[in-house]
C-alpha positions in Angstrom: 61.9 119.2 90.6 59.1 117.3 91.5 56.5 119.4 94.1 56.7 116.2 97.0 60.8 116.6 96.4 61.2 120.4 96.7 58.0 120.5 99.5 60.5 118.2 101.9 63.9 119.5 100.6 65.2 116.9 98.7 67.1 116.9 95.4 66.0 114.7 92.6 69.7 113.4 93.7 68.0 112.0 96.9 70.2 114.2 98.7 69.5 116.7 101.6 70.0 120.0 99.7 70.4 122.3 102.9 70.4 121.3 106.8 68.1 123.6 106.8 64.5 122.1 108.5 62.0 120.7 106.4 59.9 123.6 107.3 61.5 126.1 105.4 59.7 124.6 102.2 56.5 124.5 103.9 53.7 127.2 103.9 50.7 127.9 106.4 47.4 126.0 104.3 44.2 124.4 105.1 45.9 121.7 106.9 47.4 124.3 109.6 43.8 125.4 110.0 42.7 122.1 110.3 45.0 121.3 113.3 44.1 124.9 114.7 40.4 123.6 114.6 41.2 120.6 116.4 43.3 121.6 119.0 40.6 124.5 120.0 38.0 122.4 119.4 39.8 119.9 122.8 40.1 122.5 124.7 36.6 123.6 124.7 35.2 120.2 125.1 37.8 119.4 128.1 36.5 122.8 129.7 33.4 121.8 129.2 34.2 119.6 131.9 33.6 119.7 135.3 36.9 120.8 136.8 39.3 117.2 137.0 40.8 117.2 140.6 43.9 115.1 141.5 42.9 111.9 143.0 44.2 110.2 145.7 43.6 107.0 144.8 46.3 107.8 142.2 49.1 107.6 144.0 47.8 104.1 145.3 50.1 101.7 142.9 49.5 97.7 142.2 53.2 97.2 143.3 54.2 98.9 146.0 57.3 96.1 147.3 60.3 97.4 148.9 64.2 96.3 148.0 66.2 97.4 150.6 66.0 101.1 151.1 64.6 102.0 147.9 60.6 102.1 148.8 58.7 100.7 145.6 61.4 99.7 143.9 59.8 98.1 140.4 58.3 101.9 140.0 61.7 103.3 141.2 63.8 101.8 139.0 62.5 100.8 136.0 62.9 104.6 134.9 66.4 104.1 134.0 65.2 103.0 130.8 64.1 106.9 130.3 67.4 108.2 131.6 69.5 105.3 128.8 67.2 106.4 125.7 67.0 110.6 127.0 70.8 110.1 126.9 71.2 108.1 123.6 68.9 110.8 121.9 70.6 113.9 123.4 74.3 111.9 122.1 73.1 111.7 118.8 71.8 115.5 118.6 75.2 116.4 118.3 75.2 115.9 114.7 72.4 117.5 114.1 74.2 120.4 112.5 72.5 123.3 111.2 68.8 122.5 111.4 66.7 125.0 113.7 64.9 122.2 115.5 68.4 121.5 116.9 67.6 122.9 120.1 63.8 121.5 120.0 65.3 118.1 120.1 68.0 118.7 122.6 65.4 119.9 125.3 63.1 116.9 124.3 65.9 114.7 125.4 67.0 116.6 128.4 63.4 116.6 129.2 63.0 112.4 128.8 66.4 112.0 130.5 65.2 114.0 133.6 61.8 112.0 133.3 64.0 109.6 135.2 64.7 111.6 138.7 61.6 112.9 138.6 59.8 110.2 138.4 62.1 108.2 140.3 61.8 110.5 143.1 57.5 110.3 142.9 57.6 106.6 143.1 59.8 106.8 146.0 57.9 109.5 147.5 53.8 109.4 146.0 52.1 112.7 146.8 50.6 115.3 144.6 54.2 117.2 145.7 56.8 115.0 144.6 54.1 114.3 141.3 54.9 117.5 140.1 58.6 116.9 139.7 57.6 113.8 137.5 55.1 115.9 135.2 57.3 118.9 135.0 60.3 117.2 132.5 57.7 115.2 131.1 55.5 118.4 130.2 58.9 119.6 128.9 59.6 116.6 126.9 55.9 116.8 125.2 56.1 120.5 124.1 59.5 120.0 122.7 58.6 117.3 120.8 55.4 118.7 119.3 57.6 122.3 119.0 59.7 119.9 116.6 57.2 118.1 114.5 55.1 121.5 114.3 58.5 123.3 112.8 59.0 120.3 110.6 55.7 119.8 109.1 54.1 123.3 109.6 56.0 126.1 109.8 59.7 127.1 111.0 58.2 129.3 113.9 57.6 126.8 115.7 61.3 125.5 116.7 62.1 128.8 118.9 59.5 131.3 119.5 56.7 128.1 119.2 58.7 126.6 121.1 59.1 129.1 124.0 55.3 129.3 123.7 54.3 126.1 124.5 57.1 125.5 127.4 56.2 128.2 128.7 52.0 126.5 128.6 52.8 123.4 129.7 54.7 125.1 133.0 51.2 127.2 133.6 49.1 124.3 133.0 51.3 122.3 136.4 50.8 125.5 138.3 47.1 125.6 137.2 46.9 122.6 138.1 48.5 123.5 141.9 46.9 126.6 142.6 43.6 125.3 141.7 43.4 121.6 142.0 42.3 121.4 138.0 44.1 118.9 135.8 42.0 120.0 132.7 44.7 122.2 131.6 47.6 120.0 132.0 45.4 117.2 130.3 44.4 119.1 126.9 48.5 119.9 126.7 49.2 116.0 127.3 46.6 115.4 124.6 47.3 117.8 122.3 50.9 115.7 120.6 48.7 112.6 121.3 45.9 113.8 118.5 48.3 115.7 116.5 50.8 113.6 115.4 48.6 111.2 113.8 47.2 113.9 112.2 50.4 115.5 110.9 51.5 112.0 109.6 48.2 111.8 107.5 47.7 115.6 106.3 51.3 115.6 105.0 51.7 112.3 103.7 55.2 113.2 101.4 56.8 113.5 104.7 54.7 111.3 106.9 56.7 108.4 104.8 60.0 110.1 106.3 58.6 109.8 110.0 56.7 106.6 110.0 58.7 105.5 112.9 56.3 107.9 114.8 53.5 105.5 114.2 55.5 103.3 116.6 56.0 105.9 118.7 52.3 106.7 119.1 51.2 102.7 119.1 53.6 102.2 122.0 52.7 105.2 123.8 49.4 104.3 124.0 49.8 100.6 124.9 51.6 102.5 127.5 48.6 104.3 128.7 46.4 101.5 128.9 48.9 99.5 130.9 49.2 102.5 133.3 45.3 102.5 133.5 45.1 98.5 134.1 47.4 98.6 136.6 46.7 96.5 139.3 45.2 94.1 136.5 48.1 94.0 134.7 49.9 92.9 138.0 47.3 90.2 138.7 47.6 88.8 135.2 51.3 88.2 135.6 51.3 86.4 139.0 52.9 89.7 140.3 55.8 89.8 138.7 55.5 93.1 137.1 52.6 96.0 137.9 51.5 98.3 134.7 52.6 101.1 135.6 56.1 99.4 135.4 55.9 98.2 132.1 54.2 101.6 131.1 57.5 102.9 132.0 59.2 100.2 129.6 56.7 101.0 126.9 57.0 104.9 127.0 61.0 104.2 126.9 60.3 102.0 124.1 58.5 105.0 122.5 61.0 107.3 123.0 63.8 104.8 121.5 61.4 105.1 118.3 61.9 108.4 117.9 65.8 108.2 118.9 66.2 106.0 115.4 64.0 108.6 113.5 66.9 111.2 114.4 69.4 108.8 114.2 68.3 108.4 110.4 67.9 112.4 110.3 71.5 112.4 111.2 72.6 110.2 108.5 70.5 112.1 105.6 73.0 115.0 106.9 75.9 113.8 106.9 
């Protein structure tokens, strides 16, 4: 068996030879330490920082129109898309039979499809209150996603006692955040998956090739970003008719939809 073949658990057949995760095949190397490095490395430099309060001004959205009851509406309702693709993904887990990242990508969904009444009930309702039931599923969602890609590519810890780990950090980093008006924290967590994955895709490039849909995922995500930064640009460019931080939601539901057809094609190696 060739070493690419037997590092990601397939036969020279083609075929999956255990449900088992990827992971099992995969040993702690210089490329863990690399990622080690670099994840340290971001925390130093963002507490380095002068402490990052919450501002105000944040809550301040480009599109702020009303439809009936339903106070910023645009805002409000344009997270359905994360409740649709949260549900899609957590429909198609169900076949993921076997693999130890199972539960890893079940709380990932859960987390994406409660991104939608969170967020749903911030936009209604801005204030750094009801902001911390839109960042708490969405902390969720990013720990249980990195949890997954860490026990695929890494090292099988990762998709339960990993996991617990950095659930449990991204909770501390909102109540950080709370107790002591200091978004550094919360933001290295945020950035951690965001520098990671592309890294993970390059340092193991015999299964990068099997998750290239994450590229998408990450090119999205961050088209998402800038939209949600240009927002009131964004809704001047398009005569008004849709803000950034609305089509950021789009985008990031887009994103997650990319990694919804990367299980979906994990399902089918399995079955």
């Amino acid at each position: 068996m060739e070493p690419d073949k037997a590092q990601s658990g397939i036969s020279d057949s083609g075929k999956i030879e255990s449900a088992k995760s990827d992971s099992d095949y995969t040993n702690l190397d210089w490329r863990s330490v690399v990622l080690a490095i670099v994840s340290i490395a971001s925390l130093f430099y963002l507490f380095s920082l002068p402490v990052i309060v919450q501002s105000q001004s944040y809550h301040d959205f480009a599109d702020q129109r009303a439809m009936y009851v339903i106070a910023n509406y645009a805002n409000v309702l344009s997270n359905i898309a994360f409740m649709l693709v949260g549900g899609y993904g957590l429909w198609l887990c169900r076949n993921l039979r076997g693999l130890n990242t199972k539960l890893a990508w079940q709380i990932f969904f859960i987390g994406v499809a409660l991104v939608a009444l969170g967020s749903a009930y911030y936009h209604f309702t801005p204030s750094n209150s009801s902001l911390f039931w839109d960042r708490l599923p969405m902390t969720v969602g990013f720990m249980a996603l990195f949890a997954v890609l860490l026990a695929e590519f890494v090292h099988s810890w990762f998709a339960k006692q990993g996991l617990l780990i950095l659930l449990l950090l991204g909770f501390i980093s909102l109540l950080y955040w709370l107790w002591f008006d200091d978004l550094r924290l919360y933001y290295w967590l945020q950035l951690l998956p965001i520098i990671n994955i592309p890294l993970l895709l390059l340092l193991y490039p015999a299964k990068g090739k099997r998750y290239a849909l994450l590229w998408g995922t990450f090119a999205l995500y961050l088209l998402a970003k800038v939209c949600e930064h240009n927002d009131k640009a964004v809704y001047q460019y398009t005569a008004y008719a849709i803000s950034g931080h609305t089509l950021k939601h789009l985008l990031a539901s887009m994103a997650i939809l990319c990694v919804c057809l990367l299980v979906k094609r994990k399902v089918s190696e399995l079955l």
